[in-house]
C-alpha positions in Angstrom: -20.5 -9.3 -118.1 -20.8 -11.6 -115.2 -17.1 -11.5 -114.0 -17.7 -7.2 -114.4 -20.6 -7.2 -112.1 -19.0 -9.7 -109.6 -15.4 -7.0 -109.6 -17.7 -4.2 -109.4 -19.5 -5.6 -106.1 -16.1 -7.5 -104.3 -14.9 -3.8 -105.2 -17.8 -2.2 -103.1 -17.7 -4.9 -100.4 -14.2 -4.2 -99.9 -14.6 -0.7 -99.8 -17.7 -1.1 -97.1 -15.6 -3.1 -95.3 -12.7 -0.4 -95.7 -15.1 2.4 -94.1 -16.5 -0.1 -91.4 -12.2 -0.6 -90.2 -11.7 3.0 -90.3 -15.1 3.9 -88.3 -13.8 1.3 -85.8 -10.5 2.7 -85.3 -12.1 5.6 -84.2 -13.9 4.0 -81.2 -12.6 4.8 -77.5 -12.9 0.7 -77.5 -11.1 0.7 -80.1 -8.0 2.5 -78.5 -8.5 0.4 -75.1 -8.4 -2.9 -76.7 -5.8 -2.8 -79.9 -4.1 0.6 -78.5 -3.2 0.3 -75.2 -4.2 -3.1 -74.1 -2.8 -5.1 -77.0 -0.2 -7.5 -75.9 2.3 -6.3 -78.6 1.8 -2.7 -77.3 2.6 -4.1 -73.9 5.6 -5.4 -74.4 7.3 -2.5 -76.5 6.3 -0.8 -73.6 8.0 -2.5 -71.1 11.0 -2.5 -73.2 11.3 0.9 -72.5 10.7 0.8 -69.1 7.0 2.2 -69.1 5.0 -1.1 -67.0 2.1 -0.6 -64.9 0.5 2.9 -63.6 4.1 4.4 -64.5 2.5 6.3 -67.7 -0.3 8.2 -68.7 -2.7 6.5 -71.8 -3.7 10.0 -73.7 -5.7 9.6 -77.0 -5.4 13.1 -79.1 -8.3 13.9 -81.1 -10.3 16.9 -82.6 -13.2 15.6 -80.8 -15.0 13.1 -79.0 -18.8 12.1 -78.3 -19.7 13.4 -74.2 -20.4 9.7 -74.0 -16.3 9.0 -74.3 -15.5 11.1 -71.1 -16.8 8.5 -68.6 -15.2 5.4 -70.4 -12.0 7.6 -70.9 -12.2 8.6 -67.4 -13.1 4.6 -66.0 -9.8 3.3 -68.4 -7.5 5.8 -66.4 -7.4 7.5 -70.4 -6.9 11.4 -70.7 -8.6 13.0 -73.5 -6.9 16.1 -75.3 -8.0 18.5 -77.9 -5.8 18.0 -81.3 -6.1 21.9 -81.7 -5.2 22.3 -77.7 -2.0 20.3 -78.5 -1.3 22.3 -81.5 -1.5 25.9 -79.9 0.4 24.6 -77.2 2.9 23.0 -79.5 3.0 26.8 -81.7 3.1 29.0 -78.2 6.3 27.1 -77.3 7.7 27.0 -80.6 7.6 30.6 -81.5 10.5 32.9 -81.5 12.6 29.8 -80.7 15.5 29.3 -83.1 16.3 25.7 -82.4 16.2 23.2 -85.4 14.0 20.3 -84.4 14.2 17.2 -85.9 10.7 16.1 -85.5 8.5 16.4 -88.8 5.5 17.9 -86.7 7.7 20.8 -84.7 10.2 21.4 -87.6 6.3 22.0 -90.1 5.1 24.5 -86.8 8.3 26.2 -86.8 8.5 26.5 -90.6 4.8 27.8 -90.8 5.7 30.7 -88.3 8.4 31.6 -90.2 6.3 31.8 -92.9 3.3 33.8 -91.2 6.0 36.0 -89.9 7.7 36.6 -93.1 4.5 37.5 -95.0 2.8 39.7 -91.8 1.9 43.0 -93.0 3.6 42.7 -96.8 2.2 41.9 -99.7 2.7 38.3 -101.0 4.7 37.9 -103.4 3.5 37.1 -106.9 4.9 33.9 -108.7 7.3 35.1 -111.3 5.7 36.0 -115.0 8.5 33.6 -116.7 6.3 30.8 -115.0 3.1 33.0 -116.1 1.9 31.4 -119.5 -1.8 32.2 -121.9 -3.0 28.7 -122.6 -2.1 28.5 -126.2 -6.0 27.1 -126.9 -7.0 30.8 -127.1 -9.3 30.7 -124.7 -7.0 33.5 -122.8 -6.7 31.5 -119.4 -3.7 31.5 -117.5 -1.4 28.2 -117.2 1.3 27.9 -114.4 4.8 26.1 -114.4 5.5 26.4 -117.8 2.4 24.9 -119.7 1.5 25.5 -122.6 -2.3 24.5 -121.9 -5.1 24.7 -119.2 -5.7 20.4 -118.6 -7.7 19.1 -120.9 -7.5 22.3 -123.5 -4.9 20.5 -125.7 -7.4 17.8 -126.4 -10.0 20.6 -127.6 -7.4 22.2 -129.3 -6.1 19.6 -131.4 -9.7 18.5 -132.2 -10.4 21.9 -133.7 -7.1 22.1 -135.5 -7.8 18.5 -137.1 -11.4 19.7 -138.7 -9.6 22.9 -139.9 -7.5 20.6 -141.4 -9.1 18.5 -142.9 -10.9 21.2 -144.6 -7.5 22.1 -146.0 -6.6 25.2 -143.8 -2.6 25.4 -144.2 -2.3 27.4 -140.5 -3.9 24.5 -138.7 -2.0 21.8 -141.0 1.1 24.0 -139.7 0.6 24.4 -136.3 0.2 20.5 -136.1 3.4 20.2 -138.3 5.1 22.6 -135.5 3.7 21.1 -132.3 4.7 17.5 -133.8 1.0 16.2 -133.9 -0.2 14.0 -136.2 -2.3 14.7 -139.2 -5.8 13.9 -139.1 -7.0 10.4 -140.9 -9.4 12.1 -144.0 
């Protein structure tokens, strides 16, 4: 019991302490000191020829507290809005029938299509040979070819072992067809 309790609280420390990284990470000193000023960072940096004031330091987020401005501003950081970037990113993209490469313009470009393609149509319905009634008979509606809703074979199989085991031959047959076992009388 002791070595349960003692799992179950390194567990939640562990996950605190997860929480506690991730909150930090979202810090504007966060970004100066392990972003842009870490020595590492630096030096890749250089490598590529980008030393001194010869690049902008640009942190992209969704948002930011007013108190980041200033610090942002006093590090020489810009500040950009994640969904400024994105309609920017989706303004230039559209109409264009280049293949990118990169993950982020190639999902834009794909999701265009995709708005474009649908635009004043009906969508299309998925096909009924993937259409299936969950075979529990509760008359739900399973997708890709299952036979049950999740967790409805479990019920199901429960209900055919007490009809079995009351000696009802359709529910000892159905668990003979399905390749069940019988129930333990």
């Amino acid at each position: 019991m002791a070595n349960g309790v003692l799992r179950l609280l390194d567990l939640a420390q562990r996950h605190h302490q997860c929480v506690h990284e991730l909150l930090e990470r979202m810090t504007i000193g966060y970004f100066i000191e392990k972003k842009f000023g870490s020595p590492y960072v630096l030096e890749r940096l250089a490598e590529y020829g980008f030393e001194g004031d010869n690049y902008s330091r640009v942190i992209v987020a969704s948002d930011w507290q007013e108190d980041v401005e200033p610090i942002a501003a006093e590090e020489g950081i810009l500040l950009w809005s994640f969904y400024d970037v994105l309609n920017g990113l989706t303004r230039e993209l559209d109409g264009c029938s280049v293949y990118y490469d990169d993950d982020t313009c190639r999902t834009i470009q794909l999701m265009m299509k995709a708005r474009d393609a649908t635009s004043g149509k009906a969508t299309k319905k998925e096909p009924e040979a993937w259409l299936h009634t969950c075979e529990c008979g509760c008359g739900q509606v399973t997708t890709r070819g299952r036979k049950f809703k999740p967790g409805h074979d479990g019920i199901h199989k429960s209900n055919l072992f007490k009809l079995a085991r009351e000696g009802n031959k359709a529910a000892i047959q159905e668990l003979n067809d399905r390749n069940w076992p019988q129930p333990v009388k």
